[in-house]
C-alpha positions as CSV (number, residue, x, y, z in Angstrom):
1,X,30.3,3.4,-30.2
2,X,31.4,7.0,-30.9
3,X,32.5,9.7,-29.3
4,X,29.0,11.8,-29.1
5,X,27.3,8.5,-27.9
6,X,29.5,7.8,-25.3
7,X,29.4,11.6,-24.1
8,X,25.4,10.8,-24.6
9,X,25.0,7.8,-22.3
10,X,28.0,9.0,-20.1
11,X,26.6,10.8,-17.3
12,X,23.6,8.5,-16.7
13,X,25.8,5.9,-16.3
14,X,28.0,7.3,-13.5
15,X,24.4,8.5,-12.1
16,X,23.9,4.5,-12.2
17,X,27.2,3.2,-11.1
18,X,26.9,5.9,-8.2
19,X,23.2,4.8,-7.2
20,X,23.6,1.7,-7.3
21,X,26.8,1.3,-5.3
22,X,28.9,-0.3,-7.3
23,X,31.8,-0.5,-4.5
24,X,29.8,-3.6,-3.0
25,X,27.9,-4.8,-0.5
26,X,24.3,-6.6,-1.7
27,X,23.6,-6.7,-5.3
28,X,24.5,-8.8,-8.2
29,X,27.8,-8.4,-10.0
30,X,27.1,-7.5,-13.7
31,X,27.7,-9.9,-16.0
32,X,27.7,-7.4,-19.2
33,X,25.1,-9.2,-20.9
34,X,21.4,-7.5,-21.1
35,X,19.1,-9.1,-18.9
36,X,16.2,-11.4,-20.6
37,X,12.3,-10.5,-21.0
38,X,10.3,-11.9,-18.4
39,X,7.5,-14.0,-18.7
40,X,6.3,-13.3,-15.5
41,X,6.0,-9.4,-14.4
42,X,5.3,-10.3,-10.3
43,X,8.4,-12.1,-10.4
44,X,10.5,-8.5,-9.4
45,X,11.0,-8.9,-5.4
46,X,10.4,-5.7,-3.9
47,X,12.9,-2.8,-4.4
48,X,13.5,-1.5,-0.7
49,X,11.5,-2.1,2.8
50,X,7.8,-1.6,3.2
51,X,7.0,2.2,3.2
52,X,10.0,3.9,1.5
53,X,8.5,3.3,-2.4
54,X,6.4,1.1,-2.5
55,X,5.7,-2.6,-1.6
56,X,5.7,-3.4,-5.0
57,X,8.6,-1.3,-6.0
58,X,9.6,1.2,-8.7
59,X,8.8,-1.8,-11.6
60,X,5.4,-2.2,-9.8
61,X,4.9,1.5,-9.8
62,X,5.2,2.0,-13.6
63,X,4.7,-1.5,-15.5
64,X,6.4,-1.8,-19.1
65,X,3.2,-1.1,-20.8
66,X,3.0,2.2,-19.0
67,X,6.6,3.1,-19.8
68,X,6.0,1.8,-23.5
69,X,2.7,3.9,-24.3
70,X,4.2,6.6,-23.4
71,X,7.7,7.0,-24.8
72,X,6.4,5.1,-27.7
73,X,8.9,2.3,-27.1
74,X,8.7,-1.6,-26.8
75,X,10.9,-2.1,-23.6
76,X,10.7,-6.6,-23.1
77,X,12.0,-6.5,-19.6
78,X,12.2,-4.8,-16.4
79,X,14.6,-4.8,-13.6
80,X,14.0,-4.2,-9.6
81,X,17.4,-2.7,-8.4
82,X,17.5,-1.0,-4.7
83,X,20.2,1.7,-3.9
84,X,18.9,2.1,-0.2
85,X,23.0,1.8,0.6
86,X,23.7,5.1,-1.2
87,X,20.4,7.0,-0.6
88,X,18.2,5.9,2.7
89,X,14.7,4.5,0.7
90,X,15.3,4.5,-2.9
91,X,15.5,2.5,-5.4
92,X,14.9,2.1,-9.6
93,X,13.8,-0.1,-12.2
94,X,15.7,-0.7,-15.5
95,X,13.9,-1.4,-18.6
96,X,15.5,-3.2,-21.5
97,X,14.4,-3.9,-24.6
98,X,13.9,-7.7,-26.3
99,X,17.7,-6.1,-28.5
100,X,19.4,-5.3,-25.1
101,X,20.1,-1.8,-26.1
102,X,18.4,1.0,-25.6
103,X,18.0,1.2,-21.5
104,X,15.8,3.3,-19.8
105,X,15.5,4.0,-15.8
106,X,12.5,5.4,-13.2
107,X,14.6,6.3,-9.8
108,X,12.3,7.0,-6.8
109,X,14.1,8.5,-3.8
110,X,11.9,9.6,-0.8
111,X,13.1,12.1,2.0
112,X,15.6,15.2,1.5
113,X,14.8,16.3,-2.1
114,X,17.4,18.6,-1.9
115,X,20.2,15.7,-1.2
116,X,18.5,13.5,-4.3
117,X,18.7,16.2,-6.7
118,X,22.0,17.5,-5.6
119,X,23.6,13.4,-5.5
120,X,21.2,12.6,-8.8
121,X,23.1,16.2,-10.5
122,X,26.6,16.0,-9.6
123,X,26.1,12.1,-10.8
124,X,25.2,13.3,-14.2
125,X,28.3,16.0,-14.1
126,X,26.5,19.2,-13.0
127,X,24.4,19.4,-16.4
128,X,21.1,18.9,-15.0
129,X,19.1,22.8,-15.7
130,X,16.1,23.8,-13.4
131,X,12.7,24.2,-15.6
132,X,9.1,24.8,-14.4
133,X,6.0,22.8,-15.5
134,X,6.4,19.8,-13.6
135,X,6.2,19.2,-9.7
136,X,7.2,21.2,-7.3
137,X,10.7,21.8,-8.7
138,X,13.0,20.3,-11.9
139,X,16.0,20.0,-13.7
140,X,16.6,18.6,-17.3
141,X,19.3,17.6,-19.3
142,X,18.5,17.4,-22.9
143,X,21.9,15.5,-23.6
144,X,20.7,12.3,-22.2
145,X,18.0,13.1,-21.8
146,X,16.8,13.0,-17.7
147,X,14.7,14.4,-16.1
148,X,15.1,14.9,-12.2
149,X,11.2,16.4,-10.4
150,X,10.6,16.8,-7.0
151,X,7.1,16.3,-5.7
152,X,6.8,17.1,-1.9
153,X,9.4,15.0,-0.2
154,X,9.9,12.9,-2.9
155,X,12.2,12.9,-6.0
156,X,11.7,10.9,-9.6
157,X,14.2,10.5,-12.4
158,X,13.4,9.8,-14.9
159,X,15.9,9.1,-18.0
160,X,17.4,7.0,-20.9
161,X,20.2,5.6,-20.2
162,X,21.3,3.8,-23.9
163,X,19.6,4.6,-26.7
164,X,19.2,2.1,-29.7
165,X,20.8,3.1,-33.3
166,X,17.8,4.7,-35.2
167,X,15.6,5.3,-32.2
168,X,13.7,8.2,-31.8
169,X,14.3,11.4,-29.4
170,X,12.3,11.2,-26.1
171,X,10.8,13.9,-25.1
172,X,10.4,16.7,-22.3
173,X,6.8,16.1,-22.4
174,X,7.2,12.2,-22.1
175,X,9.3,13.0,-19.3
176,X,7.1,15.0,-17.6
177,X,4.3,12.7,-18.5
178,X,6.1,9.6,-17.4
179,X,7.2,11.5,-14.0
180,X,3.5,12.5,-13.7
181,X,2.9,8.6,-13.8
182,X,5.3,7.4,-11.3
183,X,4.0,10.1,-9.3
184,X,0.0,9.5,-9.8
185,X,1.0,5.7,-8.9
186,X,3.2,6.1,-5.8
């Protein structure tokens, strides 16, 4: 990896070591390898207690085929992962393609939208730039890319996190239309 893709990928993965709460406590130890497809979609538990996303949690919110139609991607696998220990209710899901590269994450963090976006910007280094269009109020790197809305007392991010060699650039308007998902779902 070079020095512009690890500048790329960078700040979404503090944003991910941060969220998650990689200082213990709860979750599974990585193992560096990519996680496997599924063959089995209901198998995700939950991501966090009844009421805070969503019983079925982030994955169940925005199935692969939702994600895949409309980044024009072919993600194999998703992953449940809760960071209620970092931020009270929210959580993400990880989607992985059948190669293992190329990541892409949906965060959902209910409550203070001002503390989300503040944590979810100084995460990704400061970089994250308000723009209009989208929810009540946004911010967008193009770097990554991510894209942070806030929709009432909620927040979404949504954002690549790896991108495969020779894969396409994802959009503003996929982000927005992805965000527009999760919301329309929650």
């Amino acid at each position: 990896m070079n020095g512009p893709q690890i500048a790329r990928i960078a700040p979404l993965v503090v944003a991910a070591l941060l969220l998650t709460g990689c200082s213990g406590g709860g979750g599974t130890p990585a193992t560096g390898s990519a996680p496997t497809a599924s063959s089995s979609p209901a198998s995700s538990p939950p991501a966090v207690s009844a009421g805070s996303v969503s019983k079925e949690g982030v994955c169940g919110l925005v199935p692969i085929a939702t994600v895949n139609s409309t980044l024009g991607r072919s993600y194999a696998s998703s992953k449940e992962v809760s960071i209620d220990q970092v931020i009270a209710g929210a959580a993400y899901c990880d989607y992985t393609p059948a190669s293992g590269s190329g990541e892409f994450e949906i965060q959902v963090v209910p409550g203070d939208p001002a503390d989300a976006t503040q944590t979810l910007n100084d995460a990704a280094g400061g970089v994250l730039m308000p723009i209009t269009g989208v929810g009540d109020s946004a911010m967008y790197a193009s770097s990554f890319p991510e894209l942070v809305v806030v929709y009432g007392d909620t927040t979404i991010a949504v954002g690549q996190s790896t991108s495969a060699a020779g894969a396409s650039e994802i959009t503003l308007d996929q982000l927005k239309k992805l965000a527009d998902a999760v919301h329309s779902a929650k």
